[in-house]
C-alpha positions as CSV (number, residue, x, y, z in Angstrom):
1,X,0.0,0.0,0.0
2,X,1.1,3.9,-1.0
3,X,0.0,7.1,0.6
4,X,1.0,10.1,-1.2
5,X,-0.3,13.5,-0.9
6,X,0.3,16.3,-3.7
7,X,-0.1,19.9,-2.6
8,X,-1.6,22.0,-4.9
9,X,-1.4,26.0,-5.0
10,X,-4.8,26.7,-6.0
11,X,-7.7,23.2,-5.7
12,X,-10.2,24.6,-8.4
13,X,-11.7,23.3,-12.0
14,X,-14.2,22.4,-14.3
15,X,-16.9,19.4,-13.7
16,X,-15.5,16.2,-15.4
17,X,-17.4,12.8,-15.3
18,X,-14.0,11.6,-15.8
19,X,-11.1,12.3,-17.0
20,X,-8.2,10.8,-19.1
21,X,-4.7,9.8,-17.0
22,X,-3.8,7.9,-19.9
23,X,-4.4,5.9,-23.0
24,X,-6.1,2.9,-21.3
25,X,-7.1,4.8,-17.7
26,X,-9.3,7.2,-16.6
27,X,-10.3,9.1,-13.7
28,X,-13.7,8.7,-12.4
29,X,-15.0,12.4,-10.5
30,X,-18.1,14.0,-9.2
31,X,-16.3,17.1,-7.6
32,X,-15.7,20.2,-9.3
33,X,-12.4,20.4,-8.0
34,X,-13.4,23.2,-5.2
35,X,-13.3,22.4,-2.2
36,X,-15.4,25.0,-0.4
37,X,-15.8,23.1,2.8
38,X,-14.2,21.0,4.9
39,X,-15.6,18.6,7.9
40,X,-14.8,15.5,10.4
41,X,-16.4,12.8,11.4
42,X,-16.7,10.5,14.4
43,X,-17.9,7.4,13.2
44,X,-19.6,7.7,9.7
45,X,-17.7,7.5,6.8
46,X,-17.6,9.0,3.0
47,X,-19.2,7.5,0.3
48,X,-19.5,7.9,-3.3
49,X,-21.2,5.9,-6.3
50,X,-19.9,5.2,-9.2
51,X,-20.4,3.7,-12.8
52,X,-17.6,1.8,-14.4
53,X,-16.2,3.0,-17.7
54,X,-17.5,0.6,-20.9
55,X,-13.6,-0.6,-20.8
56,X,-12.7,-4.7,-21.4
57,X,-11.6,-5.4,-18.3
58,X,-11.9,-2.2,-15.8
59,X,-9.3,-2.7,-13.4
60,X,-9.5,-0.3,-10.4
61,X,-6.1,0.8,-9.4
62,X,-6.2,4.1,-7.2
63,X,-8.4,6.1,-5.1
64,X,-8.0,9.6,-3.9
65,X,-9.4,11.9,-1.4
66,X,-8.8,16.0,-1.0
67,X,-8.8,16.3,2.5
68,X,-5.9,17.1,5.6
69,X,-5.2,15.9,8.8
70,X,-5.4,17.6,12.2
71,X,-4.0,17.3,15.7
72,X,-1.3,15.9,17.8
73,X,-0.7,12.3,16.2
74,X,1.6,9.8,17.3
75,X,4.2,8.4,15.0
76,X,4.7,5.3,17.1
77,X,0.9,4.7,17.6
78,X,-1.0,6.4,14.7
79,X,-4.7,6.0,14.6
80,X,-5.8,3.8,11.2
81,X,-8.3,4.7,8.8
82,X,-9.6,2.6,5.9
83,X,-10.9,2.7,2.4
84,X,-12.8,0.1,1.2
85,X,-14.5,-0.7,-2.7
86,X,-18.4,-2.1,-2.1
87,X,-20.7,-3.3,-4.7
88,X,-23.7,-1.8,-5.7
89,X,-25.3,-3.7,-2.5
90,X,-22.8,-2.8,0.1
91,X,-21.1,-6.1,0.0
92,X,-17.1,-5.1,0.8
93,X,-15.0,-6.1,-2.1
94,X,-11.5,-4.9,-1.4
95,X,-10.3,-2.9,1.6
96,X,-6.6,-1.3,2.9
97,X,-5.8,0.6,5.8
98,X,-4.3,4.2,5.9
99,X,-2.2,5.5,8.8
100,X,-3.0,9.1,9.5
101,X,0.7,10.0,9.5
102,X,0.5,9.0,5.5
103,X,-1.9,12.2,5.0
104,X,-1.6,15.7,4.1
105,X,-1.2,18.2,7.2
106,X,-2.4,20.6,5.0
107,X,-5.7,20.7,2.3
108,X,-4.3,18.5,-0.6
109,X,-5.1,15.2,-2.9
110,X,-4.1,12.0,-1.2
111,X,-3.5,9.4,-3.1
112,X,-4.2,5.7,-1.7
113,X,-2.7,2.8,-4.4
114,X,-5.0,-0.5,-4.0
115,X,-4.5,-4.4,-5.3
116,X,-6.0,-4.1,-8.7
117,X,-9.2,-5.9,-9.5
118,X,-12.0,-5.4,-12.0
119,X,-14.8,-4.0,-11.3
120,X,-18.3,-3.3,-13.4
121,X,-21.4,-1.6,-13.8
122,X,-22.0,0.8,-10.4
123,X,-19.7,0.1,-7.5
124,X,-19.1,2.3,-4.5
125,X,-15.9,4.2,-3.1
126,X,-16.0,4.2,1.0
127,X,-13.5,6.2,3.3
128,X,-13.7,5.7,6.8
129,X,-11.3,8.3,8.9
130,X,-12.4,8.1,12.3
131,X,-11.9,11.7,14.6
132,X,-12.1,13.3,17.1
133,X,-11.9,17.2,18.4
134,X,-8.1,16.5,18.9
135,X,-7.3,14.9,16.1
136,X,-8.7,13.3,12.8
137,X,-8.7,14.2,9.1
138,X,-11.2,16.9,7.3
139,X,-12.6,16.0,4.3
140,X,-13.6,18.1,1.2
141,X,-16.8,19.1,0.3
142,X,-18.4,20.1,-3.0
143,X,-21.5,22.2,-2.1
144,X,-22.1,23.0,-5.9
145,X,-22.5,19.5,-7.6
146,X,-24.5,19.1,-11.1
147,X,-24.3,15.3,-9.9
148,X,-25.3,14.1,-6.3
149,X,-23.1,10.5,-5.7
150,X,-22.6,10.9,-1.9
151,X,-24.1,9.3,1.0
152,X,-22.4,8.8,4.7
153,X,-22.9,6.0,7.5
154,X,-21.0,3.0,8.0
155,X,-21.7,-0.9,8.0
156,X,-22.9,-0.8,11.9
157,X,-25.4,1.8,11.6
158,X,-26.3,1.8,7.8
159,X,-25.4,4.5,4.9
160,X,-28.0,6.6,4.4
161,X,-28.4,10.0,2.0
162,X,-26.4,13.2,3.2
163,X,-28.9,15.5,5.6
164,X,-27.4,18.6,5.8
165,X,-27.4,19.8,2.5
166,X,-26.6,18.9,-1.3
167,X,-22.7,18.5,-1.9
168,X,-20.4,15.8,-2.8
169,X,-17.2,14.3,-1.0
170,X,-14.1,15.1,-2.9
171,X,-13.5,11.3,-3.5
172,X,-11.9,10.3,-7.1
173,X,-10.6,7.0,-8.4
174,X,-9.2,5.5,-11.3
175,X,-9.9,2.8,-13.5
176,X,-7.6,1.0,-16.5
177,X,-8.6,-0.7,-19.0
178,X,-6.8,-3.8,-18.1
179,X,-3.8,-4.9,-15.9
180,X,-2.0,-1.6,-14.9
181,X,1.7,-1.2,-15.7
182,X,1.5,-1.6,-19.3
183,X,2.7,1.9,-21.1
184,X,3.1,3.7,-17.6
185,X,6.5,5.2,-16.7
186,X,8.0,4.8,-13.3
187,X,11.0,5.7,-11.6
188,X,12.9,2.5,-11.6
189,X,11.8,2.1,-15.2
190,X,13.9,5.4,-15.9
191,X,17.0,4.4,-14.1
192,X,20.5,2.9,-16.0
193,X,23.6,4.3,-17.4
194,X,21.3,6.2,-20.6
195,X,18.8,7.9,-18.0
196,X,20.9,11.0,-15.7
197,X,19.2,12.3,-12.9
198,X,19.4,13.7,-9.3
199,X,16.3,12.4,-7.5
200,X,15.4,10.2,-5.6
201,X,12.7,8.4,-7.3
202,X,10.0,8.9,-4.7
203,X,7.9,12.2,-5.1
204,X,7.4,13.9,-2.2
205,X,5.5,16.8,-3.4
206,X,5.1,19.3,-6.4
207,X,5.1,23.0,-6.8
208,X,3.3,25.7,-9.2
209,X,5.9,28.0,-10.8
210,X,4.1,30.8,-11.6
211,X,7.8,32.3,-13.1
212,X,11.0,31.4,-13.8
213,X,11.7,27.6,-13.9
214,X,13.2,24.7,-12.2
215,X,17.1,24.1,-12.9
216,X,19.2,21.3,-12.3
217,X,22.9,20.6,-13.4
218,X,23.4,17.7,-15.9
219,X,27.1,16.5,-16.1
220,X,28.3,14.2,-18.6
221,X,32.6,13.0,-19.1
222,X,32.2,12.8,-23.1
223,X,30.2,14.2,-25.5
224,X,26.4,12.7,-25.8
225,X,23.4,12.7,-27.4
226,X,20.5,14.0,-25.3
227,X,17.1,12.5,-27.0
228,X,14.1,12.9,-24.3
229,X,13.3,14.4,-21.0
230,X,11.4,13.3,-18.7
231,X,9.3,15.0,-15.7
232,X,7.2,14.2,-13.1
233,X,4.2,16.5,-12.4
234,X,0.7,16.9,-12.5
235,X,-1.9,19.3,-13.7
236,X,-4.5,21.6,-11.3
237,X,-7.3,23.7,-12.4
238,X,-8.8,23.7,-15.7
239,X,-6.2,21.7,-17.2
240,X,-8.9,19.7,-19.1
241,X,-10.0,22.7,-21.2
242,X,-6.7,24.6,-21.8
243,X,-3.6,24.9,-24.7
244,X,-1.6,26.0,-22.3
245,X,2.4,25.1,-22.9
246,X,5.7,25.0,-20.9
247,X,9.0,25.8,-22.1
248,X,12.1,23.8,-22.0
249,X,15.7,25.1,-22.0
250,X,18.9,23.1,-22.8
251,X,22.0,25.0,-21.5
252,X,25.9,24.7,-22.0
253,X,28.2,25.2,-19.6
254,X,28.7,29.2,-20.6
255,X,25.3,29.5,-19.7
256,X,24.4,29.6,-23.8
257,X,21.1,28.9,-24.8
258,X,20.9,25.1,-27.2
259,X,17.4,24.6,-27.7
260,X,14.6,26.1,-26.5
261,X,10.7,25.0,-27.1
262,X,7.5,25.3,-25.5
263,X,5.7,21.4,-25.1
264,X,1.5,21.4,-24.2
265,X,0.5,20.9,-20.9
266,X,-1.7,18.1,-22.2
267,X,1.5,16.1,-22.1
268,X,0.3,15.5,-18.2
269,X,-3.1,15.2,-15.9
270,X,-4.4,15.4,-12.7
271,X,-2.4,12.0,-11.9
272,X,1.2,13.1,-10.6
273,X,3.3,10.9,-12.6
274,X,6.0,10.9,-15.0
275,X,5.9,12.3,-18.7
276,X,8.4,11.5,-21.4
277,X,9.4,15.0,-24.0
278,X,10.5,14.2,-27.1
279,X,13.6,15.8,-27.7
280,X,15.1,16.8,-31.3
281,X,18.9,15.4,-31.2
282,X,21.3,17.6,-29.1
283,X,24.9,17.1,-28.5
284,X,26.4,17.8,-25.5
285,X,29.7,17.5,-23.3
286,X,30.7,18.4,-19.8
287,X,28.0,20.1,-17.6
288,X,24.8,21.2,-19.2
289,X,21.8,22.6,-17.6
290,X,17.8,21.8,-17.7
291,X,15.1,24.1,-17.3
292,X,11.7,23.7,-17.4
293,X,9.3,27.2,-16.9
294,X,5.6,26.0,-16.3
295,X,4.4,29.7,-16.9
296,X,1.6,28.7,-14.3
297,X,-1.3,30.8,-13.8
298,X,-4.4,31.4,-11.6
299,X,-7.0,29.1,-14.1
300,X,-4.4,26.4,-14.2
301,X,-1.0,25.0,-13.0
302,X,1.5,22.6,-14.3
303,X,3.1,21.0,-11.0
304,X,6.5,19.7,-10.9
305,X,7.4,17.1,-8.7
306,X,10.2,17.2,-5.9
307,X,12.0,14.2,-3.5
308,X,12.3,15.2,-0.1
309,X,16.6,13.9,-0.3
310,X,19.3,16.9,0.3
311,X,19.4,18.4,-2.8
312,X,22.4,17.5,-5.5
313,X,22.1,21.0,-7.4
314,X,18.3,22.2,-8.2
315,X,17.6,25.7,-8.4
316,X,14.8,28.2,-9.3
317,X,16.5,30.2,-11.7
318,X,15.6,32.2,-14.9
319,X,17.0,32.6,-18.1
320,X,20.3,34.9,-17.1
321,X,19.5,35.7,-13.5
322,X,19.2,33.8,-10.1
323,X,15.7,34.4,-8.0
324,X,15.0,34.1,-4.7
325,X,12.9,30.9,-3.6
326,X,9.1,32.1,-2.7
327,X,8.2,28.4,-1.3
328,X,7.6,27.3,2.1
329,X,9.5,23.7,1.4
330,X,13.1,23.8,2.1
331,X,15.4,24.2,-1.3
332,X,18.2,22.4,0.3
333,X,16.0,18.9,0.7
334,X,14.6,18.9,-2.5
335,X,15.6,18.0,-6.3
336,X,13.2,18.4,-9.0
337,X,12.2,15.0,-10.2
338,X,13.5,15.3,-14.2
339,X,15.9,13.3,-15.9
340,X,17.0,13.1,-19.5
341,X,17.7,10.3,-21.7
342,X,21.1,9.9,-23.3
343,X,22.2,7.8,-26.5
């Protein structure tokens, strides 16, 4: 089981039924992406319906929450929550625990990776996060839906319709269309004497660039062949609607500029994951230098990953000058997760 949280500067977007993480996947959603509330709950838990894409085999392979936790929480002894996938009926299908140390201290996606299995027609999503006044975890609410899938209880007492109101839980999963792994990039499948990179491997967050871009030093002891680049990130606000593009710099060592060329946003989603960017042929020798500018702005962000390991030489720079860092997260334990591939 992975927790991972992504922290996004602005939680906002357009109404999707679902939308596409990938050739074969999708994510299923019945938030707008706003989440203009936030509550707790002792015992009940959150529900939401819904309806299998027409795929093969639908596999379900993540689920998601935009929520944060709260309180004084002991490492040693942290309380549990669950999420569970019920069938039309109820009936429990699959279920994993999550720790409340794996979740966001502050308002973000959370992202809980299950044992794939297929699931069809209507199935429900159930998130149980037991709290208290002391501590717990808020969950997001979406008080303007154009589709009511929510309901709250729990198997003791019974689920029942929400009470207080029309809204939705900000719950999301993700379904592809057969066995996951096929076609999807992941760290270790980027690591090897061709791929250069400083990172880690394991994201531990992402950041909106609103200007200037995030550097990092490549160094190479003979001349190569640079032919793609790779990034991880993910996409926020109305990403689903927009031509909006980042640009790419390749550096020399003197700081002189060897390609530069803006790529579509499109190339990502709302899944944080890695991206691979076609590259035309550049030769290069000694140190060179990445950058990648996401131009973000308030309708939509292009996120760029980060590993939480001492950095090894990222940077916020822009073209020709040095800026300061605006982010809370420490620049000396962090390196952008991007690597290049080398022939």
């Amino acid at each position: 089981m992975r927790v991972f949280s992504v922290m996004p500067i602005l939680a906002f977007g357009m109404l999707l039924l679902f939308a596409v993480t990938s050739v074969d996947a999708v994510e299923l959603r019945y938030d707008s992406g706003t989440a203009d509330d936030f509550t707790f709950q002792l015992t009940d838990g959150y529900l939401v319906r819904f309806s299998a894409p027409e795929f093969v085999e639908p596999f379900i392979t993540r689920v998601s929450f935009f929520g944060s936790r709260f309180g004084n929480i002991d490492p040693e002894k942290p309380p549990f929550g669950y999420v569970a996938i019920l069938d039309d009926e109820y009936n429990k299908l699959a279920s994993i625990s999550v720790p409340f140390t794996e979740i966001s201290r502050t308002p973000a996606w959370n992202y809980i990776d299950i044992d794939p299995f297929i699931v069809r027609d209507t199935f429900w999503v159930y998130i149980s996060l037991p709290s208290g006044m002391n501590c717990g975890v808020m969950m997001g609410k979406d008080l303007e839906p154009k589709n009511l899938r929510s309901r709250t209880g729990n198997h003791a007492s019974g689920f029942r319709p929400i009470s207080d109101g029309k809204y939705n839980w900000m719950v999301r999963c993700e379904i592809s269309d057969g066995p996951p792994g096929d076609g999807i990039i992941t760290s270790e499948s980027l690591t090897g004497p061709k791929f250069l990179g400083r990172d880690t491997g394991v994201c531990a967050g992402s950041l909106a660039l609103y200007k200037n871009g995030a550097t990092f030093p490549v160094d190479v002891s003979s001349q190569v062949t640079i032919s793609k680049l790779y990034i991880f990130g993910k996409l926020a606000g109305d990403w689903f609607s927009s031509n909006k593009e980042f640009t790419v710099y390749i550096l020399d060592a003197d700081l002189r500029i060897q390609l530069a060329r803006n790529y579509p946003y499109r190339l990502f989603t709302s899944t944080p994951g890695w991206a691979a960017i076609d590259l035309p042929d550049i030769k290069v020798n000694g140190r060179f230098y990445i950058i990648v500018e996401p131009n973000c702005r308030e309708e939509v962000q292009f996120e760029i990953g980060y590993d939480g390991a001492p950095n090894k030489g990222s940077d916020y720079t822009a073209i020709g000058q040095k800026e300061e860092w605006p982010f809370d997260v420490d620049l000396a334990k962090l390196n952008w997760m991007i690597r290049v591939e080398i022939l």
